[in-house]
C-alpha positions in Angstrom: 1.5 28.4 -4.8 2.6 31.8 -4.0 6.6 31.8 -2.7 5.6 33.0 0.2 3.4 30.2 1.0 6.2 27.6 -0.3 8.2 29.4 2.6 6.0 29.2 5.1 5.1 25.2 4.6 8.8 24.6 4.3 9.0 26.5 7.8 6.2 24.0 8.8 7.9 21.0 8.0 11.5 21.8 9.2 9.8 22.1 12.8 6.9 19.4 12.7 6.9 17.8 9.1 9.0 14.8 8.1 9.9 13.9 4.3 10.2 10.5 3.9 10.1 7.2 2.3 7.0 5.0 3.5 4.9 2.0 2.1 1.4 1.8 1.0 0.9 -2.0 1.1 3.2 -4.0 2.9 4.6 -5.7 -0.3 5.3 -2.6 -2.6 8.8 -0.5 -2.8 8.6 3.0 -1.0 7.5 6.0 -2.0 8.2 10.1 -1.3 5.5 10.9 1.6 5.5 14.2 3.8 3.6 14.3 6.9 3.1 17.2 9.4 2.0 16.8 13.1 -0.1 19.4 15.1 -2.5 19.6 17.7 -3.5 22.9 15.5 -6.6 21.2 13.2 -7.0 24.8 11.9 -3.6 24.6 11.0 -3.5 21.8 9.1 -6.7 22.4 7.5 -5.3 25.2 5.6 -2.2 23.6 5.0 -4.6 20.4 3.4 -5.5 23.4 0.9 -2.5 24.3 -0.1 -1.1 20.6 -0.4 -4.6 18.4 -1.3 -3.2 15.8 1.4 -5.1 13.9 4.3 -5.9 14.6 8.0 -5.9 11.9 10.1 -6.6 11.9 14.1 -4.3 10.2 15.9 -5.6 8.3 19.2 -5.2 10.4 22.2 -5.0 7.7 24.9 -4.8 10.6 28.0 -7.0 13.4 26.8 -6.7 14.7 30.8 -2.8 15.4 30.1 -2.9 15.8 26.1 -4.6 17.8 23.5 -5.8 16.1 20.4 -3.5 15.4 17.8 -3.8 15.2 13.8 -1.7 13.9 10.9 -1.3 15.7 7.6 0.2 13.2 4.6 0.7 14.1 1.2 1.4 10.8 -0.7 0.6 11.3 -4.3 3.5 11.7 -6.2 2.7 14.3 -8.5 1.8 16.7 -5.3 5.1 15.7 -4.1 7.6 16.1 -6.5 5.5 20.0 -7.2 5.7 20.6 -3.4 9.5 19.1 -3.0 9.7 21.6 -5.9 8.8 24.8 -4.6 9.7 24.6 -1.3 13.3 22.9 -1.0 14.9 26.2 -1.4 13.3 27.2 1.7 14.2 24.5 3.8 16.8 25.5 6.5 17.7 22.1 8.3 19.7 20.1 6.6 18.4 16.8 6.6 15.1 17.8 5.1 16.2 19.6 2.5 19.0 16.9 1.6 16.6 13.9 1.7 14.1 17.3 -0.6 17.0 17.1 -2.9 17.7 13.3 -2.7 13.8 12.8 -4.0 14.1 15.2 -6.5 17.2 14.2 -8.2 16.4 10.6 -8.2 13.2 8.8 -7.6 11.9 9.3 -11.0 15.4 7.9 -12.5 14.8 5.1 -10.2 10.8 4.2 -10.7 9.6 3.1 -13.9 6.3 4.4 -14.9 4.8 1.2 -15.1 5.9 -0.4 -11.3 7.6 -3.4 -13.1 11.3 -3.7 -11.8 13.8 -6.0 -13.8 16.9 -6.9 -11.8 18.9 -4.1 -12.8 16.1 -1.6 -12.2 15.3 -3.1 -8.8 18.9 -3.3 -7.4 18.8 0.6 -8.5 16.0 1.2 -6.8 17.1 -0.8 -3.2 20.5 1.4 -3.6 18.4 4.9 -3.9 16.1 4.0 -0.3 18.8 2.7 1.3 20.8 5.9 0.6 17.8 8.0 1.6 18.0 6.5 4.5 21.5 7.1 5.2 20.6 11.1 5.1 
């Protein structure tokens, strides 16, 4: 990814993107997500390029009074932490690039490799999503 294209996705996402913390399955511990919003498919199509996330349609329940709306998530980790990466410099609001900076200087620390949480390793990773949260 070209820094040029890092800036312009970071531009993205500080107006219609969200980093976050979401669930898969109802009974696993978050994990880093971004998602982007647009009624622009074209938009997000090229932006799917760039990032190798999903487009989802979102259910337009008034297509008199709205335009059709899509969802771009990036959820695989390795994507993540390599798009978190390249573009957190070029994140201008603050939250985003915080909770950017949060991901990247902990959720590995937090996570073991293997999903398997002792207690000590599980109170760490409750404190780290409850502090992103707090961002």
């Amino acid at each position: 990814m070209e820094d040029w294209e890092a800036a312009y996705l970071a531009g993205i996402i500080d107006g219609e993107g969200t980093i976050t913390l979401t669930r898969m399955h109802e009974k696993e511990h978050r994990r880093p997500c971004i998602t982007i919003a647009s009624t622009d498919i074209e938009l997000l199509t090229y932006l799917q390029k760039l990032t190798e996330g999903t487009i989802n349609n979102k259910k337009n329940y008034n297509p008199d009074r709205h335009k059709d709306s899509y969802t771009l998530n990036i959820k695989s980790k390795k994507t993540i932490l390599f798009l978190l990466n390249r573009i957190t410099p070029f994140l201008r609001v603050d939250k985003k690039k915080n909770r950017a900076l949060w991901i990247l200087d902990n959720y590995e620390i937090v996570t073991p490799r293997n999903g398997k949480y002792n207690k000590d390793s599980l109170e760490k990773k409750i404190t780290f999503e409850n502090s992103f949260f707090q961002i």
